[in-house]
Phi, psi and omega in degrees: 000122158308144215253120188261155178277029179244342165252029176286324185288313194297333150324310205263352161310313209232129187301135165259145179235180180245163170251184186310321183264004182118328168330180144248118185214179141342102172273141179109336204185147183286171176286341188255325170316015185211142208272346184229037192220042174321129181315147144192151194268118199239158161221146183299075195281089225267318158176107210234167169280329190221120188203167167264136157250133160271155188024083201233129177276138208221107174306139160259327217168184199237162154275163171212143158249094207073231160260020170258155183263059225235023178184124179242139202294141176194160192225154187283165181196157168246108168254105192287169167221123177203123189057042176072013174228150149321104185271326171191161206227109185231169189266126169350098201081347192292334213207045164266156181248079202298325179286004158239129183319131178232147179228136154310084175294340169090020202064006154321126178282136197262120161238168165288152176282136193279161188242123161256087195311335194210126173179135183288060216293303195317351185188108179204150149316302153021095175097344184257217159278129155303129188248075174257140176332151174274169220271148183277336209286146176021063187227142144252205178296329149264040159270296198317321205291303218267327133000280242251327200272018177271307215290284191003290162321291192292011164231000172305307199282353164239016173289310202302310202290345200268319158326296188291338172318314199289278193357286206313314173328294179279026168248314193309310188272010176094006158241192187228333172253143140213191189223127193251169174250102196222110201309097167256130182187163213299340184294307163277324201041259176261009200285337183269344165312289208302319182270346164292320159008282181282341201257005201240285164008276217275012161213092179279034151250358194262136172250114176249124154265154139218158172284147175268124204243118169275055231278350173245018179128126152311235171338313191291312189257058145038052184259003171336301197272250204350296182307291195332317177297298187304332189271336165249025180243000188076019165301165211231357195220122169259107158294175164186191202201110165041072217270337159284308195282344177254279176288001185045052164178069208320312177310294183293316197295321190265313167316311159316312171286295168311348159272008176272310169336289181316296177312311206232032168055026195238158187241215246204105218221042167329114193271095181227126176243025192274137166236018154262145174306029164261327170292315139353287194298325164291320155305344194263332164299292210290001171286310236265311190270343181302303185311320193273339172238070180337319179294330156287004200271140190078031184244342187270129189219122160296099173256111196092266185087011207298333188322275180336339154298342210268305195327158137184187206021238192330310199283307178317289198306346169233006132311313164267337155344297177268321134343332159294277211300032186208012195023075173284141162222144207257136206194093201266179193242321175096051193271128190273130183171200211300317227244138162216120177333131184267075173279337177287324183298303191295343172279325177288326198251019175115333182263108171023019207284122165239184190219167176204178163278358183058273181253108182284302160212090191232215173250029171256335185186130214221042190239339192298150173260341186065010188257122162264344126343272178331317182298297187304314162318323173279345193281341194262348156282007185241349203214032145061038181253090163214036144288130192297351166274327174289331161327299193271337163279343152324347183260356178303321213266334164271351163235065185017066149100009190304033229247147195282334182250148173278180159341289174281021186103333172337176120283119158227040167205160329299180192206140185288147174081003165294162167285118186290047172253113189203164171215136175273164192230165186267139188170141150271357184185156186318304181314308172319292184303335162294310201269012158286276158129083204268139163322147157273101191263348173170141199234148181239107103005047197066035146099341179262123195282150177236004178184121179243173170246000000 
């Protein structure tokens, strides 16, 4: 039965919990107190190959009042899973299989699972005491450096465990993938590599990349023969980090990272926070060096980028341009402040934009949630989607482009034979669940829950 808008209120009146045997139900009231929720006795395959989620909420369609788009339409569903994919998708009570393990969702809404694209697994407060950073006013980015190469030590003997902490955080919120960033330098040296290792080791469901991060300079704290080591330890990313305001030499400091890129066949994930036409001038090298090296195109990811705020009209339009033709991709925090990032423009010409938490808590910052929800709610607030169709296309930049409706409304995700990596939400609709930032009541992993509430 499709969800009308009146019992859409009554949805949102009742918590989905998971229960004691595993379930999913309805909290406050049974699966049979509700007319589009049948009972059923279910048990719970904590990580089994082949299985059902019952009653599972499903976008169908968009509603119209006229040509506005002012509601989305949605249905119960049986969803079989088997061997990480969606094997099969029925209507709700139609097509159950009792000799196969069933979990109840409760009418819980089915989404994709979110990605945290940009985030520091390696050095965080995270898991320990509160901690807040110390006050900022008139520090600059080496003040901060010389901060941290302070911290450093003294969080090396609990990074792996503060690591899995952050993992667990984010399974908690709905993803499953990110791209960590991980600090090589004279302090740590490879130590902070070896325990994010071990700690991504002790959760093979979680899919991680990572950067090799020169969080004190390429050039300045001479760490070239270090990346080079990380990169035969099988990192998957060379960083680099304000090749003017940090290494002073803008050129030689991004030539340096791309011949390490080059050398070891890897690509390419830069921290650039310059907002001087220095900054500018680096992104405009790193078109300039893609273009002379081909073998780099699509390999290159802008992480932050503010330069690009400072920009508009031409000058924006032929910066992202060249960023389009050369396939950069931008992988924003999405920061509320003077400048607001052209994420929309960049995305219209083509280039990649994703988003992450960056910081959850360390001494750069003590505000991330680890919700990528939460990212798609500012996005849909900075850039005026708080229409229920903007609502819902705002969920592309957290599960990397991923949406349960096409534009015109179609259903195209899931689709039999997708990868079952999804979280169910407490939401009657996507749109909800952005502009709510709605609990995650349970994350899936190829098909294996990796987090129930």
């Amino acid at each position: 039965m499709p969800l009308t808008a009146s019992s859409r209120r009554d949805f949102l009146s009742h918590g989905v919990r998971l229960t004691a045997a595993g379930s999913l139900m309805m909290a406050g009231m049974s699966s049979a107190a509700r007319p589009d929720t049948p009972p059923v006795s279910s048990t719970p395959p904590p990580a089994v190959a082949h299985y059902q989620l019952l009653n599972v909420r499903l976008e169908e369609g968009f509603e119209r009042d006229g040509a506005e788009i002012v509601a989305t339409r949605t249905a119960l569903y049986d969803i079989t899973i088997k061997e990480g994919k969606f094997s099969a998708i029925s209507a709700a009570g139609q097509a159950r299989q009792p000799a196969v393990p069933q979990w109840d969702a409760g009418g819980a809404l089915l989404l994709p699972r979110t990605r945290d694209m940009h985030i520091h697994l390696d050095k965080t407060f995270y898991g320990g005491p509160w901690q807040a950073p110390r006050p900022r006013q008139g520090k600059t980015i080496m003040d901060m450096i010389a901060r941290e190469q302070v911290l450093i030590p003294q969080l090396l003997p609990t990074s792996q465990a503060r690591a899995e902490a952050l993992i667990g955080l984010l399974h908690s919120k709905g993803s499953t993938e990110a791209r960590s960033h991980c600090n090589i330098d004279p302090v740590s040296g490879l130590k902070s590599l070896e325990h994010l290792q071990l700690a991504l080791a002790n959760h093979p469901a979680f899919r991680c990349e990572i950067v090799a991060f020169p969080q004190h300079g390429l050039l300045h704290s001479q760490v070239d023969g270090l990346m080079r080591e990380a990169m035969q330890l099988g990192v998957q990313y060379v960083g680099g980090l304000d090749p003017t305001n940090v290494d002073g030499a803008m050129q030689a400091s991004l030539d340096a990272m791309f011949r390490i890129a080059l050398d070891y066949d890897r690509g390419v994930d830069i921290h650039l926070h310059e907002t001087s036409a220095a900054g500018v001038a680096a992104i405009q090298y790193m078109i300039a060096t893609i273009a002379r090296n081909p073998q780099l195109k699509g390999k290159v990811t802008l992480s932050h980028g503010f330069a690009l705020a400072t920009l508009e009209g031409k000058a924006l339009d032929e910066i992202i341009a060249g960023m389009a033709e050369q396939q950069m991709s931008v992988a924003s925090t999405i920061p509320i402040g003077k400048l607001t990032m052209p994420l929309p423009q960049l995305q219209a010409a083509g280039v990649t934009v994703m988003t992450g938490t960056d910081s959850v808590i360390d001494h750069w910052s003590p505000f991330g949630t680890g919700s990528m929800l939460e990212k798609a709610n500012l996005y849909a607030q900075l850039y005026r989607g708080s229409d229920e169709f903007g609502l819902s296309r705002a969920l592309h930049i957290a599960t990397g482009g991923i949406l349960p409706l096409a534009n015109s409304g179609e259903r195209q995700w899931p689709q039999l034979q997708d990868e079952a990596s999804m979280m169910l939400v407490d939401a009657s609709c996507s749109a909800e669940a952005v502009a709510r930032i709605a609990p995650v009541r349970a994350t899936f992993q190829r098909g294996t829950p990796v987090f129930s509430a």
